[in-house]
VOGU-3710 file (C-alpha; in Angstrom, 3 decimals, decimal comma):
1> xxxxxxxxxx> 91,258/98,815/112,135  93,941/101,424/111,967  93,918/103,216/108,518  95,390/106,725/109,944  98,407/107,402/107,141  98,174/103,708/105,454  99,139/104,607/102,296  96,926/103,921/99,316  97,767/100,590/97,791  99,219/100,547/94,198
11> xxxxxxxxxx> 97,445/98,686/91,384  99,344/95,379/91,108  98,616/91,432/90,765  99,685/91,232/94,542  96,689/93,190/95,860  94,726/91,387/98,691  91,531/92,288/97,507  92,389/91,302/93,502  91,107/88,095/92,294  93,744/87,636/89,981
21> xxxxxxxxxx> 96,118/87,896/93,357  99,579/85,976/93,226  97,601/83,060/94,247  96,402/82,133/91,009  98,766/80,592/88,122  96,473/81,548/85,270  96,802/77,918/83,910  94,370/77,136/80,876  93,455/79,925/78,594  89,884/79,820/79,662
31> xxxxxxxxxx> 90,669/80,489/83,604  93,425/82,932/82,469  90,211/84,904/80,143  88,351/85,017/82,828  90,598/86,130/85,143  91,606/89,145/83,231  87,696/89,904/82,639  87,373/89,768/86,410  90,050/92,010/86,755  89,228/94,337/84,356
41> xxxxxxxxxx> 85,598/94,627/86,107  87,892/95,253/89,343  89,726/98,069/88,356  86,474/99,586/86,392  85,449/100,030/90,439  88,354/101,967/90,993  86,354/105,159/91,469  84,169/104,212/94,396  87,024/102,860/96,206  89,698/105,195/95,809
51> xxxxxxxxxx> 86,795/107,602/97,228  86,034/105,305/99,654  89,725/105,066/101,109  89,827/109,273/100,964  86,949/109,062/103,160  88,091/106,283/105,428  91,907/108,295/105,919  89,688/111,777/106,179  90,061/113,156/109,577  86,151/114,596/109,449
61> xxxxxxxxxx> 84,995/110,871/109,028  87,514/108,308/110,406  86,410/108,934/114,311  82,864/108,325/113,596  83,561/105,444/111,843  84,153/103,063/115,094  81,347/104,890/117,288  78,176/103,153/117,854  76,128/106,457/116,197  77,914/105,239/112,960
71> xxxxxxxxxx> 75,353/102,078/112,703  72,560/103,798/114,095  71,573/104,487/110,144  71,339/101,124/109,783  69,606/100,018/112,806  67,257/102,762/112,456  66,328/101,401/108,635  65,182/98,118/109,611  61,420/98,992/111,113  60,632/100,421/107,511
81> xxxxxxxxxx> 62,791/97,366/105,493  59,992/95,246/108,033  57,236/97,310/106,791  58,165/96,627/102,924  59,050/92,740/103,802  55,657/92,768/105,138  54,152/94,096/101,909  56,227/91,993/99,493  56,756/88,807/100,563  58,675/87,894/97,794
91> xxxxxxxxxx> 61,590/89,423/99,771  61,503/86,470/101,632  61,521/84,014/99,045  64,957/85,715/97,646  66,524/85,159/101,094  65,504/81,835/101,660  67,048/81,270/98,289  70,167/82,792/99,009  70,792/80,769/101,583  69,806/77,400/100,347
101> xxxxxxxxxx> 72,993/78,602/97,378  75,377/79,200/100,454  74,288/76,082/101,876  74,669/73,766/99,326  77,616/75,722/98,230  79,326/75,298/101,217  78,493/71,650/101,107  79,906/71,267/97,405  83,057/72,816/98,876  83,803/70,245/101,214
111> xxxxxxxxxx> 83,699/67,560/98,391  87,396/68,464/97,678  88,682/68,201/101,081  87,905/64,494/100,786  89,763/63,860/97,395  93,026/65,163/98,582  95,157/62,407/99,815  95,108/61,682/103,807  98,692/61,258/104,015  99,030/65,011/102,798
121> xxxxxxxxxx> 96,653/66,070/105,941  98,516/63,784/107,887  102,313/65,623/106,973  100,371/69,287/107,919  99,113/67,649/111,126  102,398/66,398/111,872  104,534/69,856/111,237  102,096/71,412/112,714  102,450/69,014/116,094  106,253/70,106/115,655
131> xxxxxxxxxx> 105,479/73,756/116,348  106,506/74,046/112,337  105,237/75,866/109,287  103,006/74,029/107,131  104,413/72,306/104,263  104,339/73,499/100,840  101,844/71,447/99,202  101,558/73,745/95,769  99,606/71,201/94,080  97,272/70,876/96,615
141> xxxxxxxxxx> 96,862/73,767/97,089  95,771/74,797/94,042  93,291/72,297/93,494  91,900/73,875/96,267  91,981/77,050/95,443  90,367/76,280/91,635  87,609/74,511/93,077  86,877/76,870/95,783  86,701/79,834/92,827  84,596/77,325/90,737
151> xxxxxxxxxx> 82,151/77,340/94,123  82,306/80,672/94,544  81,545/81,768/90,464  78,415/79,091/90,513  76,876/80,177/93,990  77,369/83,804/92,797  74,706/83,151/89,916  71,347/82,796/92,390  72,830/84,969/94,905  73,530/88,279/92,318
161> xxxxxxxxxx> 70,021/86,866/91,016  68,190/87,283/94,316  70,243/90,378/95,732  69,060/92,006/92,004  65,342/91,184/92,695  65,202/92,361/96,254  66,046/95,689/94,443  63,970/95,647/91,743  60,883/95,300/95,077  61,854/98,796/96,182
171> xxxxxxxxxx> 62,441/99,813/92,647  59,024/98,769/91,501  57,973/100,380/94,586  59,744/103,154/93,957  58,105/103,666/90,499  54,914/103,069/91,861  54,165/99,709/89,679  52,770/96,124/91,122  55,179/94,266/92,626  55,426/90,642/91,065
181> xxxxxxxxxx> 57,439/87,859/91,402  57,794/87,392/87,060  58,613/91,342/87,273  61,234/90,965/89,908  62,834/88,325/88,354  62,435/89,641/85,025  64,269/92,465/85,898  66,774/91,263/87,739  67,550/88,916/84,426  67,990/91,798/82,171
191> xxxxxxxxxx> 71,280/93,105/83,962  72,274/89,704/85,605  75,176/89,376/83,681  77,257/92,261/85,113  75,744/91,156/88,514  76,847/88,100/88,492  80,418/88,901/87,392  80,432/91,951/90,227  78,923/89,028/93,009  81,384/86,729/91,817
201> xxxxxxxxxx> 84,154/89,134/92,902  82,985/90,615/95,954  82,040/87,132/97,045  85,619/85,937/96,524  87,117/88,816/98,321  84,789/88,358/101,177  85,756/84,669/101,255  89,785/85,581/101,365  88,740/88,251/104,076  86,893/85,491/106,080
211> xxxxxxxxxx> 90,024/82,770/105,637  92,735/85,509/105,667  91,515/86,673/109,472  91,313/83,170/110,880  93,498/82,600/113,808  96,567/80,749/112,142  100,767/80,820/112,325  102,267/82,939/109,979  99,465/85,226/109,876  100,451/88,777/108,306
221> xxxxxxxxxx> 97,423/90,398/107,819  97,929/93,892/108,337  96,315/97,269/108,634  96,482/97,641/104,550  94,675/94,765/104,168  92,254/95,495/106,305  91,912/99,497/104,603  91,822/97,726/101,069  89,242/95,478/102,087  86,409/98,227/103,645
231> xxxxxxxxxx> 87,718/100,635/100,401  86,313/97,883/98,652  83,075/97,254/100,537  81,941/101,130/100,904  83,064/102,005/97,402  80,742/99,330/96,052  77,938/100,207/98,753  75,593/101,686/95,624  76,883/99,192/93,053  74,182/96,362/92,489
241> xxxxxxxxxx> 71,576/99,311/92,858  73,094/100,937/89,873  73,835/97,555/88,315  69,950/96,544/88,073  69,422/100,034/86,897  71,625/99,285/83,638  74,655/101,276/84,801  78,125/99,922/83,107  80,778/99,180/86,039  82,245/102,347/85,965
251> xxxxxxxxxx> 79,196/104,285/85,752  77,960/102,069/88,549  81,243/103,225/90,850  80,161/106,948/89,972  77,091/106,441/91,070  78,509/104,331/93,721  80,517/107,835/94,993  77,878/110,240/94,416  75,561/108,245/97,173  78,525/107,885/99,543
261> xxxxxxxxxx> 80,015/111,372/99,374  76,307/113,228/99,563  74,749/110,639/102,106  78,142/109,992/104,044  76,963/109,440/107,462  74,051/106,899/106,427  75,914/105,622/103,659  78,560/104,535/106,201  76,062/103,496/108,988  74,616/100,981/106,442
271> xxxxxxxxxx> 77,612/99,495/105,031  79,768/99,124/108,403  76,577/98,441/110,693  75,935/95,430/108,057  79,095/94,219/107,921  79,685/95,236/111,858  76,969/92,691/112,863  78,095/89,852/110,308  81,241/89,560/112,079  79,622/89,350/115,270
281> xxxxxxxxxx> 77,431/86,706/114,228  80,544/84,854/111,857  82,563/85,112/114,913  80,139/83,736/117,346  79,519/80,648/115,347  83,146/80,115/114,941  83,156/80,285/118,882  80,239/77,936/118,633  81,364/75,352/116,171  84,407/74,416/118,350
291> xxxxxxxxxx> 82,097/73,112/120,979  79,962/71,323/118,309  82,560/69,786/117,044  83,746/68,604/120,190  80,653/67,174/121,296  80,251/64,856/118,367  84,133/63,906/116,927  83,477/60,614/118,655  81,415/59,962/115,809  84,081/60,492/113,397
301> xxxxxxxxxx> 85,354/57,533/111,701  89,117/57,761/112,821  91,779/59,195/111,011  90,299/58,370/107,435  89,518/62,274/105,657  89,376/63,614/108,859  89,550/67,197/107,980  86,697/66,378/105,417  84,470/64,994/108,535  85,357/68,283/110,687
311> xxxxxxxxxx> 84,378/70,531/108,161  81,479/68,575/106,886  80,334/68,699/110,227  81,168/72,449/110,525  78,067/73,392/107,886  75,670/72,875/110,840  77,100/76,483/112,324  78,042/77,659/108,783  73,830/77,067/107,844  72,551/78,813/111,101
321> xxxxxxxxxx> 75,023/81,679/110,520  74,589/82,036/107,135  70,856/82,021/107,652  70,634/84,783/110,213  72,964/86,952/107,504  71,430/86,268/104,275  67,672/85,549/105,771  67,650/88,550/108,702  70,580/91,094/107,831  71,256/91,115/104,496
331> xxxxxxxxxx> 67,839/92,331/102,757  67,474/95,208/105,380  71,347/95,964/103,991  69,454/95,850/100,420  66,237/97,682/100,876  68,256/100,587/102,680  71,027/100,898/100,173  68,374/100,603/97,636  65,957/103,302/99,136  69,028/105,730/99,472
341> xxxxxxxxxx> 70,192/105,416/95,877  66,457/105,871/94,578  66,594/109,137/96,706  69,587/110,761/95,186  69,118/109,085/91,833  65,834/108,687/89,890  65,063/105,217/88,402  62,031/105,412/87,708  62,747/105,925/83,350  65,174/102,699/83,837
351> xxxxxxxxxx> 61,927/100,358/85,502  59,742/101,685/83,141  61,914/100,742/80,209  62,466/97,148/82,129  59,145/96,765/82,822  57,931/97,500/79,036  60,663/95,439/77,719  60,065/92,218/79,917  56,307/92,152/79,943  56,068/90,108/76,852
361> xxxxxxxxxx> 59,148/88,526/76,979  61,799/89,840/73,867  61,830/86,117/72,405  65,325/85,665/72,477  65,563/82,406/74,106  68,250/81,515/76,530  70,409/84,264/77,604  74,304/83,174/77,649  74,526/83,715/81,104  72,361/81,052/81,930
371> xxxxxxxxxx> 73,262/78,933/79,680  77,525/79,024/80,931  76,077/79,048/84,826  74,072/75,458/83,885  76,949/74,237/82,016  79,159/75,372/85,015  76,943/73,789/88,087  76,844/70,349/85,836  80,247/70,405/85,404  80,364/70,861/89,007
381> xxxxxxxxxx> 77,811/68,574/89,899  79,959/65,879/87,516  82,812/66,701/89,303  80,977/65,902/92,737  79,127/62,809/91,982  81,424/61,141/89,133  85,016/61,933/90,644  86,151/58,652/90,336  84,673/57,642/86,720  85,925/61,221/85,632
391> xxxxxxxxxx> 89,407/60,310/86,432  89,464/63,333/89,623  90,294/61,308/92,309  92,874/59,463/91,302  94,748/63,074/89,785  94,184/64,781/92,767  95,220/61,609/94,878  98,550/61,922/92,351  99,154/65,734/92,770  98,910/65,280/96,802
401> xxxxxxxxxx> 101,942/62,168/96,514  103,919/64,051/94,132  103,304/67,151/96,938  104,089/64,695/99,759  107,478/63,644/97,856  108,958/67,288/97,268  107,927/67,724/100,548  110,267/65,149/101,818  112,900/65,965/99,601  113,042/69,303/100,519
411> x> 113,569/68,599/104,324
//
């Protein structure tokens, strides 16, 4: 990852990292609302990750960035992140359920791949056999892209629900009060609705990361991109800490700053170790999945939704990968970031107050949050189950022709 001299990149709709990227049309004054909110929580971060990208370009950090003594901080946390697993079990039980979300999110995902018309995988098959560009299938396209953000925004909920709890454990700890489940939870719930808009968006930009540095023609992924993207993932490094701790976004990105620029060596050993090992293990089950594949496409059922097949197929390595991250990796990434922002930063006033103000419950029923995330996964779940009584397939099956025909036209 070269970042000597890359410029810093200016605030725009076109940044890689934005989730209101040129991608998106903004179509339907609910998506184009929540877009702006998203973006708005984006550039609240800007603190953290303009810091981050000083530190990443600084000549006293940058070579110790890609040396192995960079992840030893991370590495070295994991005996005592075993040691407080051991001791609250409930750790566990967050993990699992993080990756039971990715799983079944993953699987939801896939449900779109087999609405869109074969004849449209069929024309990308066939430029592609020509040694040409993909065609232009805007419509398409875009379908895909909604429902992937759709995924993305409902998985978000359980996961910025159990990544929240796993820090309320060393919290709790932290405060010396009784671990509980209800507490955990309880406390994770108070804040949950910044944390789920703040998951939501680092989710999607680690999803475009993940897609954007797939092998593929065209590809134009460059050295920015790459410099935007770990700006955004060691700016944030102290963020859901701060988060469950009541912080607002942009005092979260202080605080966010304050633990990377006084703790910079373990700060930067925890964020890049994490992420170093999650691309070894996303990259060996990419490796991997070919040769699953391989060994069973004789079951596939011809040409019909053939793509939809392969990459229903694919969640086999996509579950064993995304177990080892979220079930092994990920809450030693937690606990550590967690124990170093309870170091610099006392919390114990803020899980005293939660505590207090959850132990009875506050009697105010349902909090919005849960009630748009239910009203979002049955939408979802309608939109899964009930395509074709809904009226789905046969739009998207339209979109894909009327794709297919400019297409042709346009040859």
């Amino acid at each position: 990852m070269p970042v000597e001299d890359a410029p810093a990149p200016e605030r725009s709709d076109s940044d890689p990292t934005s989730p209101s990227s040129r991608y998106w049309s903004g179509e339907g004054r609910w998506v184009s609302l929540a877009l702006a909110r998203l973006t708005g929580i984006y550039w609240d971060l800007d603190d953290g990750r303009d810091g981050a990208r000083a530190i990443l370009q600084s000549s006293e950090h940058r070579p110790a960035i890609f040396s192995l003594a960079t992840y030893r901080s991370f590495f070295a946390g994991i005996p005592s992140a075993v040691r407080v697993v051991a001791q609250s079990p409930q750790i566990l039980l967050f993990a699992a359920l993080q990756w039971m979300a990715v799983v079944l999110g993953y699987l939801a995902w896939t449900r779109v791949l087999q609405l869109i018309p074969d004849e449209a995988w069929n024309a990308i098959d066939d430029a592609v056999s020509k040694d040409e560009h993909s065609p232009v299938l805007a419509l398409c396209n875009l379908t895909l892209l909604a429902w992937t953000f759709v995924v993305v925004s409902v998985v978000a909920y359980p996961v910025g629900l159990c990544s929240a709890a796993m820090v309320a454990v060393n919290d709790l700890r932290t405060s010396r009060e009784q671990v509980t489940l209800a507490k955990c939870i309880a406390i994770a719930d108070r804040h949950l609705g910044r944390i789920w808009a703040f998951t939501i968006i680092d989710s999607w930009i680690t999803v475009w990361a993940i897609l954007d540095r797939l092998p593929k023609k065209g590809s134009n992924r460059s050295a920015l991109d790459e410099l935007a993207y770990y700006a955004w993932k060691v700016g944030t490094v102290g963020v859901v800490p701060a988060l469950v701790n009541g912080r607002s976004f942009a005092s979260a990105s202080r605080d966010s700053l304050t633990l990377l620029k006084a703790r910079t060596s373990e700060a930067l050993g925890l964020r890049l170790g994490y992420s170093a090992v999650c691309w070894f293990v996303g990259i060996a089950a990419y490796l991997a999945s070919f040769l699953f594949v391989r060994a069973v496409e004789g079951a596939l059922p011809g040409q019909a939704h053939r793509i939809f097949h392969f990459y229903l197929l694919m969640a086999v390595p996509v579950a064993i990968a995304s177990a080892v991250v979220t079930v092994l990796l990920r809450p030693f990434f937690l606990l550590g970031v967690s124990a170093l922002y309870a170091e610099l930063i006392d919390v114990k006033d803020e899980v005293d107050r939660d505590v207090c103000r959850t132990s009875g419950g506050d009697g105010r029923g349902l909090p919005w949050r849960l009630l748009l995330f239910l009203a979002m996964l049955v939408a979802l779940l309608g939109a899964i189950f009930f395509s074709d009584e809904l009226g789905l397939t046969g739009r998207i099956a339209r979109w894909g022709h009327l794709d297919l025909q400019r297409y042709h036209e346009g040859r």
